[in-house]
KEZAMI-356943 format. One record per atom (N, C-alpha, C): x, y, z. Coordinates in steps of 0.1 Angstrom, whole numbers, padded with zeros to 4 digits, always signed. Example, Ala and Ser with C-alpha at 12.3 -4.5 7.8 and 13.67 -1.06 7.14 Angstrom:
! residues 2
+0132-0057+0078+0123-0045+0078+0132-0033+0078+0128-0022+0071+0137-0011+0071+0129+0000+0079
***
This chain:
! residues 397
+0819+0740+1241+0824+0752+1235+0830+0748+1221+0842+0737+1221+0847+0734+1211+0855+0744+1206+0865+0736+1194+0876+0744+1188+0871+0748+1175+0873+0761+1179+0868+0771+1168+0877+0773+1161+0875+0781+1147+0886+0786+1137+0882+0802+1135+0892+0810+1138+0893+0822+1137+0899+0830+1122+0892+0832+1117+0900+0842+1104+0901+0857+1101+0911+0863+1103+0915+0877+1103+0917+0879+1086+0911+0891+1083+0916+0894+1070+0925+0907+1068+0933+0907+1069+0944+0921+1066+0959+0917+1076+0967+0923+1077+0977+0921+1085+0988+0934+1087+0977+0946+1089+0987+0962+1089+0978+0959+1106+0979+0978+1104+0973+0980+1120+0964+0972+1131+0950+0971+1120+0941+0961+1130+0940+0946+1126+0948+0942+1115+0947+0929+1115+0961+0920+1123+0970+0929+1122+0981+0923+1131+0982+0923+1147+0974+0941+1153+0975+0937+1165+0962+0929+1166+0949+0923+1158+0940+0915+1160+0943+0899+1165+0955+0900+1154+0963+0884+1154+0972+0882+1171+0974+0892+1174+0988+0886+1184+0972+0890+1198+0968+0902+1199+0961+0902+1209+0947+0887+1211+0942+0881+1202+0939+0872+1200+0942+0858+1208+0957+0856+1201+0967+0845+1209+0972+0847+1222+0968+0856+1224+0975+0860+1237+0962+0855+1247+0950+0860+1240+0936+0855+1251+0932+0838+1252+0933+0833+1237+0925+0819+1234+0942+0808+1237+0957+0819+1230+0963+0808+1238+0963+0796+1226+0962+0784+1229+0962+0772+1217+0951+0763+1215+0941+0771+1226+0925+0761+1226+0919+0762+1210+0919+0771+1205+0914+0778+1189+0923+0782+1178+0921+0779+1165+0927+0783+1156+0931+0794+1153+0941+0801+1146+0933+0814+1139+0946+0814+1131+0936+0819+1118+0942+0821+1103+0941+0833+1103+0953+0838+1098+0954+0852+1089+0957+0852+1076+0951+0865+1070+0947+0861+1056+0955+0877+1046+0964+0873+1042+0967+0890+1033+0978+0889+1023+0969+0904+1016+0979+0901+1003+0992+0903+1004+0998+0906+1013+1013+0907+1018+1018+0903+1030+1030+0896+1032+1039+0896+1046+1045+0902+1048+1044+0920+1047+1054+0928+1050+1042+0938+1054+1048+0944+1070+1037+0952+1081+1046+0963+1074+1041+0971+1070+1044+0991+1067+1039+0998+1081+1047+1003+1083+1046+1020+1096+1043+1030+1086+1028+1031+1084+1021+1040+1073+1027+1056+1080+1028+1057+1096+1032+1068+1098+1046+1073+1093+1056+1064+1089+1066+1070+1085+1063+1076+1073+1058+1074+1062+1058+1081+1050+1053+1088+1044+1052+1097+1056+1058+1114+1054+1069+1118+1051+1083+1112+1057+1091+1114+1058+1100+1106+1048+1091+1098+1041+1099+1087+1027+1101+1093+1019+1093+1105+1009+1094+1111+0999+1108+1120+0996+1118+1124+1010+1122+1133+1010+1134+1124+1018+1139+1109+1012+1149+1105+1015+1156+1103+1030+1144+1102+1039+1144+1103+1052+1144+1088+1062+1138+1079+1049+1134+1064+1059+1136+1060+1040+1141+1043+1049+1144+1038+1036+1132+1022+1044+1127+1015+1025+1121+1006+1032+1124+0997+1044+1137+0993+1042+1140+0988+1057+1137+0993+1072+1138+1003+1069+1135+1015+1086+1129+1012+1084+1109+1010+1080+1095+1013+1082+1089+0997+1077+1098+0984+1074+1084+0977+1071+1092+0960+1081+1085+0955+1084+1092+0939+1086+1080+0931+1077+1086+0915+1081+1082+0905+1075+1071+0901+1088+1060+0898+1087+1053+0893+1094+1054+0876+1100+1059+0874+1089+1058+0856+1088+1063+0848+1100+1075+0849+1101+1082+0845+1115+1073+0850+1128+1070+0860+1131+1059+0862+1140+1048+0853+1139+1040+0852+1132+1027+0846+1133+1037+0830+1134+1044+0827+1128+1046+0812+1135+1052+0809+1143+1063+0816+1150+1064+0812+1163+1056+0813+1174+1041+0821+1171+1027+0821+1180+1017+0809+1176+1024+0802+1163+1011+0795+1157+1001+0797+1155+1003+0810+1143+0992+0814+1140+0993+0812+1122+0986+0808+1115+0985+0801+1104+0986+0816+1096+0994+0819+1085+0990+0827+1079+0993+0820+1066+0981+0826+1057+0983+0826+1043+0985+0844+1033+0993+0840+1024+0999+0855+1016+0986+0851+1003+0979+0854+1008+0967+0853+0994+0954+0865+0992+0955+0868+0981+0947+0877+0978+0931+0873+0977+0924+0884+0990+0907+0879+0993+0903+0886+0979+0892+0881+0973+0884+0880+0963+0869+0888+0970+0868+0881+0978+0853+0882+0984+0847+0873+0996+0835+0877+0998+0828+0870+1009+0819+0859+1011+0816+0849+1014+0801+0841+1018+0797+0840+1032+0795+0855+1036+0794+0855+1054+0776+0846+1055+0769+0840+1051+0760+0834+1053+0766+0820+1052+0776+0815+1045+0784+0805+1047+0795+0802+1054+0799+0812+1056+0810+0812+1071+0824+0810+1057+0822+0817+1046+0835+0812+1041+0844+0824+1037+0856+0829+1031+0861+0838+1026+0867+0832+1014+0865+0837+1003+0870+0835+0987+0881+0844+0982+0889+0835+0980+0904+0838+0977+0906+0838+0960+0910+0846+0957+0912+0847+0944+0920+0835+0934+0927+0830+0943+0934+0815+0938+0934+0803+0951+0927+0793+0945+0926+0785+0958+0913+0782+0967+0913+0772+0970+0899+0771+0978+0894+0781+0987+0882+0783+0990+0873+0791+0997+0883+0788+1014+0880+0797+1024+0888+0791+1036+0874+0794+1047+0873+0783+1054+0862+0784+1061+0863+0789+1075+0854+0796+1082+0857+0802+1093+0844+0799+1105+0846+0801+1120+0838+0803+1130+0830+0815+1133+0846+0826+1131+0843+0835+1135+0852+0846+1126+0850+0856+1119+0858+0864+1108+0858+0875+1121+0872+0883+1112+0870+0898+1118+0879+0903+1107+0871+0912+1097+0878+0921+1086+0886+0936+1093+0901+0933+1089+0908+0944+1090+0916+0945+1078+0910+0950+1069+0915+0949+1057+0922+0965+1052+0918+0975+1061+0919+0986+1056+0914+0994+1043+0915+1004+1037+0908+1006+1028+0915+1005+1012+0905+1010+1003+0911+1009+0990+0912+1024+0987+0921+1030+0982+0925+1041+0980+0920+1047+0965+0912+1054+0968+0904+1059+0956+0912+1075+0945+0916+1066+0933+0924+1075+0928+0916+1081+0918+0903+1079+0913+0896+1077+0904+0886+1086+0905+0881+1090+0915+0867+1098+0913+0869+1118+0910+0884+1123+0909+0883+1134+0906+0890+1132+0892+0887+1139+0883+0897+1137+0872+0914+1144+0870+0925+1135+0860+0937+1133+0865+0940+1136+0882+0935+1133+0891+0938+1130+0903+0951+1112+0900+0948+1106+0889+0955+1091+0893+0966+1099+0886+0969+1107+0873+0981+1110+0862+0986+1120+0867+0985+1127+0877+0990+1142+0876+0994+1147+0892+0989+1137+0901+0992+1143+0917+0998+1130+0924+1005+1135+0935+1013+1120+0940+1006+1123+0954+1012+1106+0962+1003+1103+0970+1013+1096+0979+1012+1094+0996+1020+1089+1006+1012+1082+1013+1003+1072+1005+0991+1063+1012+0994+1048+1008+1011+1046+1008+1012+1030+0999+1028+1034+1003+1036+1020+1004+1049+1023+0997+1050+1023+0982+1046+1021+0976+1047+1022+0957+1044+1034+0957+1035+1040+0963+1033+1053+0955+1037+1065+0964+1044+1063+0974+1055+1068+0983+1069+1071+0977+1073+1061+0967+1085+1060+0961+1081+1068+0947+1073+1065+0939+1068+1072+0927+1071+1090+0931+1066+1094+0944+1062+1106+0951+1080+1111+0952+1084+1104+0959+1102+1105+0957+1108+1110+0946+1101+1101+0940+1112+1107+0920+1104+1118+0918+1094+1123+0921+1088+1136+0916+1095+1150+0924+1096+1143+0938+1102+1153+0948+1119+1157+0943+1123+1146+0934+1139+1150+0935+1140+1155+0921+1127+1154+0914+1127+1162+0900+1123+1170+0899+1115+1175+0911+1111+1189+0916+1123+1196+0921+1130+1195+0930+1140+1202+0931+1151+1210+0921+1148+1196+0912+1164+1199+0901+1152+1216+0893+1137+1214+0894+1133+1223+0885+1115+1231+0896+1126+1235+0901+1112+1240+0913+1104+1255+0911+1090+1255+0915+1081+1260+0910+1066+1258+0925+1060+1265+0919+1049+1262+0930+1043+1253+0935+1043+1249+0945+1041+1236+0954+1023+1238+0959+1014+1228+0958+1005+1225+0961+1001+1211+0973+0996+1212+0980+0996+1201+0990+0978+1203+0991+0969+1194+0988+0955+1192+0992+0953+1176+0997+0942+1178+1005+0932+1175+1009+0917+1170+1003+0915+1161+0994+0906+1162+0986+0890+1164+0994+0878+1167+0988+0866+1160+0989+0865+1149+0997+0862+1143+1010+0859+1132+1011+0873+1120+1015+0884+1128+1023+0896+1124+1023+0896+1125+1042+0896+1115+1048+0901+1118+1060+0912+1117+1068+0924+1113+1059+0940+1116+1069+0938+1131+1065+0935+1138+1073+0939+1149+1070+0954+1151+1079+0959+1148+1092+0967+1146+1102+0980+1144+1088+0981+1133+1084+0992+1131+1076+0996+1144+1067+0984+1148+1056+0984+1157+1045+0990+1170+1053+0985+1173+1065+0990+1186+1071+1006+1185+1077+1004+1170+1084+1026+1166+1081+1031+1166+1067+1029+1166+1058+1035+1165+1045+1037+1177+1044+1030+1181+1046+1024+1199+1042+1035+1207+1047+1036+1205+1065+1048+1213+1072+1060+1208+1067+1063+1193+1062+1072+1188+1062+1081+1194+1050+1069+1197+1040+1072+1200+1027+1080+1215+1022+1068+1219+1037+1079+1239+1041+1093+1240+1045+1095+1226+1055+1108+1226+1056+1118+1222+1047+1112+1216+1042+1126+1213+1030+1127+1221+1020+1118+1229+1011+1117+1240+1005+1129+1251+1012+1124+1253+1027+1137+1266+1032+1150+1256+1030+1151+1242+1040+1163+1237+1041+1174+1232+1031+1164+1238+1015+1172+1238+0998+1174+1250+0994+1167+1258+1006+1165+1279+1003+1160+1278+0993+1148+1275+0987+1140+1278+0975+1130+1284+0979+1128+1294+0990+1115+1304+0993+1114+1313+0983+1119+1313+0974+1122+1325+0966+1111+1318+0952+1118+1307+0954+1110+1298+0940+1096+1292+0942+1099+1285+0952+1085+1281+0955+1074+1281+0965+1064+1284+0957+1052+1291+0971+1046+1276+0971+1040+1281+0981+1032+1271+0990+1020+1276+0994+1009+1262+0991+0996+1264+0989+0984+1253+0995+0980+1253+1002+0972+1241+1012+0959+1243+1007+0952+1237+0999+0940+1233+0996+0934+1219+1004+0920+1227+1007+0913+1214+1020+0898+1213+1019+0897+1200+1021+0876+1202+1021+0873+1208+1035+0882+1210+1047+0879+1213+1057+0874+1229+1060+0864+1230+1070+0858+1242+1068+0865+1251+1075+0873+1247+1080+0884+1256+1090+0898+1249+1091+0911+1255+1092+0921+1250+1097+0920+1242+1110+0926+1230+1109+0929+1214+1118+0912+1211+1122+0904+1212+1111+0893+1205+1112+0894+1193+1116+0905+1184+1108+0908+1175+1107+0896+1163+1106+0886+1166+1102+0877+1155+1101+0870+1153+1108+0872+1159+1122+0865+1155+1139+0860+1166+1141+0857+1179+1136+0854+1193+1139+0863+1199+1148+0876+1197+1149+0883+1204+1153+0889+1197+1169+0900+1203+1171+0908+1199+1183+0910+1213+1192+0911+1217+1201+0917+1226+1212+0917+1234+1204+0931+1246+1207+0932+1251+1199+0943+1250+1185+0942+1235+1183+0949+1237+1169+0948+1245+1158+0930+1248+1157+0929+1260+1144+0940+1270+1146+0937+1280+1159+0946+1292+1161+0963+1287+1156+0968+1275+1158+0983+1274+1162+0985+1271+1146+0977+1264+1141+0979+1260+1123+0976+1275+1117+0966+1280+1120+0966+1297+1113+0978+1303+1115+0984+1300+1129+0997+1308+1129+1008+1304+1117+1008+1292+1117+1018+1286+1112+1017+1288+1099+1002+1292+1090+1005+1296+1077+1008+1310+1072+1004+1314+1087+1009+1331+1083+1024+1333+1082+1026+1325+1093+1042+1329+1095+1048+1322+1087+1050+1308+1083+1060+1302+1071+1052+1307+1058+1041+1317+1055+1036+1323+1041+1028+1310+1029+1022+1301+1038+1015+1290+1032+1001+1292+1027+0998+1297+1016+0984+1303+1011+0977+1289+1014+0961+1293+1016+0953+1284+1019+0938+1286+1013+0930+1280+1009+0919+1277+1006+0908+1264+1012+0896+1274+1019+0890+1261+1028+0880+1259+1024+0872+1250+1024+0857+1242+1018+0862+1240+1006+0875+1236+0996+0882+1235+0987+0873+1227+0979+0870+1220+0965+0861+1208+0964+0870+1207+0947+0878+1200+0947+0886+1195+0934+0880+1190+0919+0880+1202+0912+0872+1199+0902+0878+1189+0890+0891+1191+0893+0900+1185+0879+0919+1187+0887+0926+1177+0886+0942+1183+0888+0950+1180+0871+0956+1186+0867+0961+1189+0856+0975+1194+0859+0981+1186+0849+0998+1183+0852+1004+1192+0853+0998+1209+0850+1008+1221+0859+0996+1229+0871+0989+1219+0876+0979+1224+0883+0967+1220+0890+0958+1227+0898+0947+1222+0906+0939+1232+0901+0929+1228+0892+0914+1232+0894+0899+1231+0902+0900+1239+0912+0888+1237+0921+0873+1239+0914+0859+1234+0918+0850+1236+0908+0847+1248+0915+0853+1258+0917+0845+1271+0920+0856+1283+0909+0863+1277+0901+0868+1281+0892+0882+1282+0893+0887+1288+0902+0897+1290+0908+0911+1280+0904+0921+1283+0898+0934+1270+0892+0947+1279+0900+0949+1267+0907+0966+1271+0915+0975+1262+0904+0980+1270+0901+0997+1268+0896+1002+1255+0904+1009+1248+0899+1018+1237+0905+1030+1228+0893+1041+1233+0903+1056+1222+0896+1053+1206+0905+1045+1203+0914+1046+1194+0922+1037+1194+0935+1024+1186+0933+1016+1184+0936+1010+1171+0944+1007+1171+0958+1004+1161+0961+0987+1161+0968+0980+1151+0967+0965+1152+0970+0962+1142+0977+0957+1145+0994+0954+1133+0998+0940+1129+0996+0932+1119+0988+0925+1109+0985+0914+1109+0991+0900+1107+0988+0892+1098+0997+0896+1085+0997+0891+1075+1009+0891+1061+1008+0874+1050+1002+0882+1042+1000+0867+1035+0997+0868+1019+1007+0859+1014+1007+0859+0998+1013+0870+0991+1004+0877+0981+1007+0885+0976+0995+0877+0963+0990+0881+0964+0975+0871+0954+0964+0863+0941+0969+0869+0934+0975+0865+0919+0987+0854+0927+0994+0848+0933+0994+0843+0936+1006+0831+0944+0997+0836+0952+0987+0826+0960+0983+0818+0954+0970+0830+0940+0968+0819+0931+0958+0807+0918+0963+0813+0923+0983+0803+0912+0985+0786+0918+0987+0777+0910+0986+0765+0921+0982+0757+0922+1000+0752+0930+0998+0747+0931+1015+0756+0933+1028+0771+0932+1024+0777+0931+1035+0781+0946+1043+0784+0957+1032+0789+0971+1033+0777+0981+1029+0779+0993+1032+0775+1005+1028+0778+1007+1013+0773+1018+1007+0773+1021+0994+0792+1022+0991+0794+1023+0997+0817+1031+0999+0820+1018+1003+0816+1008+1002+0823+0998+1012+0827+0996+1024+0819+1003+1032+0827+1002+1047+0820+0995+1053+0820+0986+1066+0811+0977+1073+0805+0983+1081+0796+0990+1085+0788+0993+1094+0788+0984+1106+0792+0985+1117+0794+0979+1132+0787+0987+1142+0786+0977+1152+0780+0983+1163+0791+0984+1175+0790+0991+1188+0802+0992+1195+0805+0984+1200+0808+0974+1196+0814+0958+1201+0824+0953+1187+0818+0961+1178+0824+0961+1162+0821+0949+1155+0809+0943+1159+0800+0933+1156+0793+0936+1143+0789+0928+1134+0782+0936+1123+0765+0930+1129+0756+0939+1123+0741+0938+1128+0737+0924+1122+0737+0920+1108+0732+0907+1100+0741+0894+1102+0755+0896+1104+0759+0886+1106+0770+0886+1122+0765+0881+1127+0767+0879+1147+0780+0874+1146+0787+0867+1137+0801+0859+1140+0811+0868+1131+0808+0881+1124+0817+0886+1113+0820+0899+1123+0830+0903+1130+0832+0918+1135+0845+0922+1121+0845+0938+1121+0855+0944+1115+0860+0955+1123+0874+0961+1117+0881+0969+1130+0891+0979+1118+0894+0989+1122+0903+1003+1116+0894+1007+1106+0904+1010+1095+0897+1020+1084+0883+1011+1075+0884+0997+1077+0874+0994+1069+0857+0991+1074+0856+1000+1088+0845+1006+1100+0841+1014+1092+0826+1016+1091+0823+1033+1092+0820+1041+1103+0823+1052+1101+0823+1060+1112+0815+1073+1109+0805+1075+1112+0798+1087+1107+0804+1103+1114+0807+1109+1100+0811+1123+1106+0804+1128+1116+0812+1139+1125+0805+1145+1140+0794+1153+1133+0792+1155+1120+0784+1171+1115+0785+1169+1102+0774+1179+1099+0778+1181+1079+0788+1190+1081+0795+1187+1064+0805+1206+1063+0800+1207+1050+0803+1221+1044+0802+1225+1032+0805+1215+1022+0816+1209+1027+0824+1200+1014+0827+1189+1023+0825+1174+1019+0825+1163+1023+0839+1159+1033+0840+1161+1044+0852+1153+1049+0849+1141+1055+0860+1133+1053+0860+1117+1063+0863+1120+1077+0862+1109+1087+0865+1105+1097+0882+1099+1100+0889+1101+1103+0901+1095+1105+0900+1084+1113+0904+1074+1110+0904+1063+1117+0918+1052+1119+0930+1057+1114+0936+1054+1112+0949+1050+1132+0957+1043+1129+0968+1041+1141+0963+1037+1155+0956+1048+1161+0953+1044+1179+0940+1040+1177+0932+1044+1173+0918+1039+1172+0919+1027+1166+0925+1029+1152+0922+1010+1147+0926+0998+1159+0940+1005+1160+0941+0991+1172+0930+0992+1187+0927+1004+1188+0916+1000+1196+0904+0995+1197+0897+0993+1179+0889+0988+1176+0894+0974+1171+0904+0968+1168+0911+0955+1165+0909+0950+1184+0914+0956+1197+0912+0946+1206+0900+0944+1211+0892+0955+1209+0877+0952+1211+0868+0943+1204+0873+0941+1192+0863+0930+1183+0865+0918+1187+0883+0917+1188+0889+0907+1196+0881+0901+1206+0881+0906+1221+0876+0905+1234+0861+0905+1231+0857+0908+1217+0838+0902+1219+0841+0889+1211+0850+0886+1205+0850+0873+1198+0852+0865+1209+0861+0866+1217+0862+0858+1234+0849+0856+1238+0843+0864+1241+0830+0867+1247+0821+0855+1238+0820+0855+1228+0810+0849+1222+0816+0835+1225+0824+0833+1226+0832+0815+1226+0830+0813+1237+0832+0821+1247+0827+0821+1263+0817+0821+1270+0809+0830+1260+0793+0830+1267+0796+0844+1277+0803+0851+1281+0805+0863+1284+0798+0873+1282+0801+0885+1285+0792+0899+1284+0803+0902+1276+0795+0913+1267+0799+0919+1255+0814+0933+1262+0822+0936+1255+0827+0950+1258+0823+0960+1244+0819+0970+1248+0814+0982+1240+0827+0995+1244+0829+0998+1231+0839+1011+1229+0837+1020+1215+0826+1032+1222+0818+1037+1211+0830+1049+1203+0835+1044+1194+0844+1056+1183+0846+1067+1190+0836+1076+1192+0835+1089+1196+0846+1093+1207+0841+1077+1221+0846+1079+1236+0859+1075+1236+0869+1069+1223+0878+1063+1226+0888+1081+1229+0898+1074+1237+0909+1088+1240+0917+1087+1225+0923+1102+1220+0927+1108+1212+0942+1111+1214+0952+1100+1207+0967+1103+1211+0969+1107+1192+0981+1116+1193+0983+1120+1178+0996+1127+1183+1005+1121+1171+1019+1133+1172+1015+1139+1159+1019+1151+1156+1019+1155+1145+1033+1160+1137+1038+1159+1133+1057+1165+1127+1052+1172+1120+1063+1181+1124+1061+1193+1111+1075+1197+1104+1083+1186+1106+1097+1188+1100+1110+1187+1110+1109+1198+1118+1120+1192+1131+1111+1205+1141+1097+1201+1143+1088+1205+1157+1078+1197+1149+1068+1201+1160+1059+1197+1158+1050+1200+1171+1034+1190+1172+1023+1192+1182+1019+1175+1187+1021+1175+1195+1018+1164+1207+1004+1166+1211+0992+1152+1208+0980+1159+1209+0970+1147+1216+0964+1151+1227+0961+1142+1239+0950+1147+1239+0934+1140+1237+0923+1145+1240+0917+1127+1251+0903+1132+1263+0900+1123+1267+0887+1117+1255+0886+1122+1246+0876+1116+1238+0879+1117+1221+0877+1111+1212+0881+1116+1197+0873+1124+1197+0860+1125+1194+0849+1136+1189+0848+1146+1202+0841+1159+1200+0840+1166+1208+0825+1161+1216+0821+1165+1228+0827+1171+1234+0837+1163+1244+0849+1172+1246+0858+1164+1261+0864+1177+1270+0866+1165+1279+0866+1168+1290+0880+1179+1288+0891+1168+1287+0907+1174+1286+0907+1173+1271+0915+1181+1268+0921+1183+1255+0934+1193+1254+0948+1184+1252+0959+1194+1251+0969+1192+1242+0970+1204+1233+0982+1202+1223+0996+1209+1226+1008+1199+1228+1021+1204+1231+1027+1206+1217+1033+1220+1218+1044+1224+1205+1056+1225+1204+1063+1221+1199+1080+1221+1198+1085+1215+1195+1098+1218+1194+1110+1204+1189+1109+1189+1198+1102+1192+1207+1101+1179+1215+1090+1171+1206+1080+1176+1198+1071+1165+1194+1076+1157+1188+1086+1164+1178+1093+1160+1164+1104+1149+1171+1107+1146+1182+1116+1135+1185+1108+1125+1191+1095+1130+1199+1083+1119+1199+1078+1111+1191+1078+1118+1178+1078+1110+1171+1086+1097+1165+1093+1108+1169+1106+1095+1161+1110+1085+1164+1106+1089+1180+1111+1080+1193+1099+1069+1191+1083+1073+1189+1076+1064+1191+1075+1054+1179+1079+1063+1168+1080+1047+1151+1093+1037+1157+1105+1041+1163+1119+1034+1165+1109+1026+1178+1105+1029+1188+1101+1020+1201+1086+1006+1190+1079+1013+1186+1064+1010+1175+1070+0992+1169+1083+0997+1157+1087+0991+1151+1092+0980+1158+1102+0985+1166+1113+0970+1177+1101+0964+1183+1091+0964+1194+1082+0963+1200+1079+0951+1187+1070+0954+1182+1063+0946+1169+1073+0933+1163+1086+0942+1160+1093+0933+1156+1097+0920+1161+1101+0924+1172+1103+0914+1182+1090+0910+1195+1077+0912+1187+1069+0905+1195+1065+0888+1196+1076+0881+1187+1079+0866+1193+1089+0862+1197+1099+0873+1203+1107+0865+1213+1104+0865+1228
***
């Protein structure tokens, strides 16, 4: 069998639980390198709640470092460049090439600010801590001078789950400064119905989100498709311009640069195409896992939506690439866990309530599917980032 060298690229959702679930199976028979442009893990779920002075970086990020070495696990803080998966190597933008047995890309994606125009000058975004904080000074400069509030969903954007937390979160603080008077509120979406969410829909979320815009007075526009955002506003190409003092647009994703400058390796977007083992088809030793998978939408819609793939799925696709990487060292049978069949956990906040949301499948059809509503989600949540974070934190003592 021999001692192999393992190299993970990323170190958020699926490259961190990639790394510890990993050590936990091989133990100290095999290497494994981790590879990223940062030592600091972000709880991308919290920042919804960063814009509005709610989590400060300390609450939502640790240092990775100390973890991977008291497991002995090699990491380097270096920025991937690119690929030689026919050479078994990864190319670092400074520094020698690093050689591998066996890769598994969890890089997550590159956040595309670029393909609507002023989408990068003119709308803020809760897909990064930098531009979480940028999002903050808009939010507290919006207040001192408030005005109509816009919250979209671009073309081709699949957190929609987040944008619709922002969105409720955004209502609440609006009443909890009593500015209903000043500022309306306006939900633009590529989705063809309320809580599409990318998957064609959950239980009855549509009905319970319809409620919720009738009754907090949240104008909406669906099959949305963003023609232009302009610094007092959103232009959709069906002509249509919403007014905005303060504007936020959640994004499509793209493959990130490493990945989409290697040639052959990705789709035309950069995403790795895998099979349910999360194996890639041309190269047998390279698996990838979370957002930087493709995942083919359940259906066409009018207007382009993504797949969410973000939090329970990535790590569930991070231990399964894992456990085939065993498999191949072992000579073992494969484990397969096809996107669609994985179970569906989601809290959703909506400020101080929210929806608790449990399906036995992500895509339709399933079997069970149940969404709980109330001030109890909204402490679920909070409960699960405070348990999320300690857990992680302290997963080397």
């Amino acid at each position: 069998m021999g001692r192999k060298r393992i190299v993970i690229v990323g170190t958020s959702f699926a490259g961190y639980t990639a790394a510890l679930e990993l050590k936990e199976l091989v133990g100290d028979n095999h290497d494994i390198t981790v590879i990223a442009n940062t030592h600091q893990f972000l709880f991308f779920p919290s920042l919804i709640w960063y814009p509005f002075g709610l989590r400060e970086e300390k609450d939502i990020t640790f240092d990775v470092r100390p973890i991977y070495k008291s497991h002995g696990i090699e990491f380097l803080e270096q920025e991937v460049s690119g690929f030689l998966p026919a050479e078994n190597k990864v190319l670092l933008k400074e520094g020698e090439p690093v050689s591998y047995d066996y890769l598994l890309i969890g890089t997550g994606p590159k956040v595309d600010y670029d393909y609507i125009p002023g989408l990068r000058e003119h709308s803020h975004s809760i897909v990064g801590l930098a531009v979480a904080e940028r999002t903050r000074l808009a939010w507290n400069k919006f207040l001192e001078d408030p005005g109509p509030v816009v919250i979209a969903s671009a073309q081709g954007a699949a957190c929609f789950g987040a944008a619709y937390e922002f969105l409720f979160n955004v209502r609440y603080q609006i009443a909890k400064h009593k500015l209903q008077e000043k500022a309306s509120l306006t939900y633009l979406t590529a989705e063809p119905f309320a809580a599409h969410f990318g998957i064609g829909g959950f239980g009855n979320a549509q009905k319970m989100c319809e409620w919720m815009f009738s009754h907090y007075h949240i104008g909406t526009h669906l099959n949305a498709s963003i023609k232009e955002v302009k610094a007092d506003g959103v232009l959709l190409e069906s002509g249509e311009f919403y007014p905005s003092k303060f504007t936020m647009v959640m994004p499509r994703f793209l493959g990130v640069d490493a990945v989409r400058n290697t040639p052959g390796l990705a789709n035309t977007n950069g995403f790795l195409e895998v099979d349910d083992s999360y194996q890639h088809p041309q190269y047998p030793n390279l698996y990838a896992a979370g957002v930087a998978v493709h995942v083919k939408p359940p259906g066409q819609t009018p207007v382009p939506c993504g797949v969410p793939k973000t939090g329970y799925p990535t790590e569930q696709m991070a231990k399964t690439a894992v456990r085939n990487i065993v498999a191949d060292i072992k000579g073992l049978p494969k484990q397969h866990a096809k996107f669609d069949d994985m179970s569906a956990y989601c809290i959703m906040d909506t400020g101080n309530m929210g929806m608790i949301i449990v399906g036995d499948h992500m895509l339709s059809p399933r079997e069970h599917e149940f969404i709980i509503p109330g001030p109890e989600a909204h402490w679920a949540k909070v409960a699960f980032e405070k348990y999320f974070l300690w857990s992680r934190r302290h997963a080397h003592v």
